[in-house]
C-alpha positions in Angstrom: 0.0 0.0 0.0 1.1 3.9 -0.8 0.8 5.6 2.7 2.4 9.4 3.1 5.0 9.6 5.5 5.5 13.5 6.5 8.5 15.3 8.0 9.8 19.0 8.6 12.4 20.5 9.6 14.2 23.8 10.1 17.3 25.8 9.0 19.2 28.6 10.7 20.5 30.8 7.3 19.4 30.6 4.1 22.2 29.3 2.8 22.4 26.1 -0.1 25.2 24.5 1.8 22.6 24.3 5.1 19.2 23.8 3.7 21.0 20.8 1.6 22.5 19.0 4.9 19.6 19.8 6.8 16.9 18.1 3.9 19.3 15.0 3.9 19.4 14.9 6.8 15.2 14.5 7.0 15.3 12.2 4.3 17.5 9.8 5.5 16.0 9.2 9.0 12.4 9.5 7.2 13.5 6.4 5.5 15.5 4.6 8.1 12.4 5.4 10.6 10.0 3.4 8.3 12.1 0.8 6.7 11.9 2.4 3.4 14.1 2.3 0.3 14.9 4.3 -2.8 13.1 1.8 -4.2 9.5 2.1 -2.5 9.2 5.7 -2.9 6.5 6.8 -5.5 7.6 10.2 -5.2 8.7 13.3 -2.8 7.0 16.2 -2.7 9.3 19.2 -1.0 8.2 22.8 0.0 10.1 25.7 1.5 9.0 29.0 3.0 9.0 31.9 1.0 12.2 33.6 3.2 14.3 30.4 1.3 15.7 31.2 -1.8 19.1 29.6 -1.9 18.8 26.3 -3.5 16.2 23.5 -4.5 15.5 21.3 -1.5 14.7 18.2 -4.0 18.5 18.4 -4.8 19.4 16.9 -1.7 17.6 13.6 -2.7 20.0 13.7 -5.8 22.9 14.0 -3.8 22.7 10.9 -1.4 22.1 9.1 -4.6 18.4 9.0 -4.9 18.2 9.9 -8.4 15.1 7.4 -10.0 12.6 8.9 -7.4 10.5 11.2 -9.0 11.0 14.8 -6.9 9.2 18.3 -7.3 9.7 21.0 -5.4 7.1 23.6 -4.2 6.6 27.4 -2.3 4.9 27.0 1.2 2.1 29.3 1.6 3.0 32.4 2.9 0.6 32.4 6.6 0.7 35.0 8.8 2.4 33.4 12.4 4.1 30.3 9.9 7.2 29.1 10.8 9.6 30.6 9.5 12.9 28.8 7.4 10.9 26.0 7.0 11.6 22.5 4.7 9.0 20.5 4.8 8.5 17.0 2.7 5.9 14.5 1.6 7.1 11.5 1.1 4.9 8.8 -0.6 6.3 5.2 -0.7 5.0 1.5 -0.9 4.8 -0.1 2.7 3.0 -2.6 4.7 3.0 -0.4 7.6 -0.8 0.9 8.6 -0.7 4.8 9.4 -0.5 4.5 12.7 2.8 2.8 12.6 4.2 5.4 9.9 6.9 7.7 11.5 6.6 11.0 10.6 9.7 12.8 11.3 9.8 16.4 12.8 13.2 18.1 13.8 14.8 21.4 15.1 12.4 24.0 15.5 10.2 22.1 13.2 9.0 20.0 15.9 6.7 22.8 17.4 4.5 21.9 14.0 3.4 18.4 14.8 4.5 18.2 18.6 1.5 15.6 19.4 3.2 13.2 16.5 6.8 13.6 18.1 5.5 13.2 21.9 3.3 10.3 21.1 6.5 8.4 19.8 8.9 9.7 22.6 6.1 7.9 24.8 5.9 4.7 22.6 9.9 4.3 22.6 10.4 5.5 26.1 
């Protein structure tokens, strides 16, 4: 089954060096969390806030060598009180896993955006 598997996280500069180690970093730990591969991913959807200019987020995918996944890359909408420096990513892959098992990952600041998803599995592993 396709399920979504959702993560975020934050960057301190708007720089293409950063957002790039910060992305891979979210992608890799969005797959290792859910025992995913290249493979079983449909596609990745990526969005960034409109204060992040420096580079395409979907690049960082490429880089660690992810480059039959099918990537696109998107502008966050622009809400008052959003968080700021923001990558956020949709990643829709092939898994037995039901949704409640699914990982979704949330890190740096970016955890403020789905805390009941990042406390409910502190709880679970803890």
């Amino acid at each position: 089954m396709i399920r979504g598997i959702r993560g975020a996280t934050q960057v301190d500069r708007d720089e293409a060096h950063h957002i790039l180690e910060r992305t891979q970093e979210l992608l890799l730990e969005m797959a290792r969390a859910n025992d995913i591969r290249p493979e079983d991913m449909s596609s990745i959807c990526f969005t960034m806030t409109p204060d992040l200019h420096a580079t395409f987020p979907a690049e960082a995918a490429r880089q660690i060598g992810w480059q039959y996944v099918p990537v696109i890359c998107m502008r966050e909408l622009d809400v008052p009180h959003g968080l700021p420096m923001t990558v956020r990513i949709l990643m829709q892959a092939e898994t037995q896993k039901s949704q409640e098992e699914i990982r979704h990952i949330y890190q740096y600041g970016a955890v403020v955006l789905r805390e009941d998803l990042v406390k409910s599995r502190e709880e679970s592993q803890g």
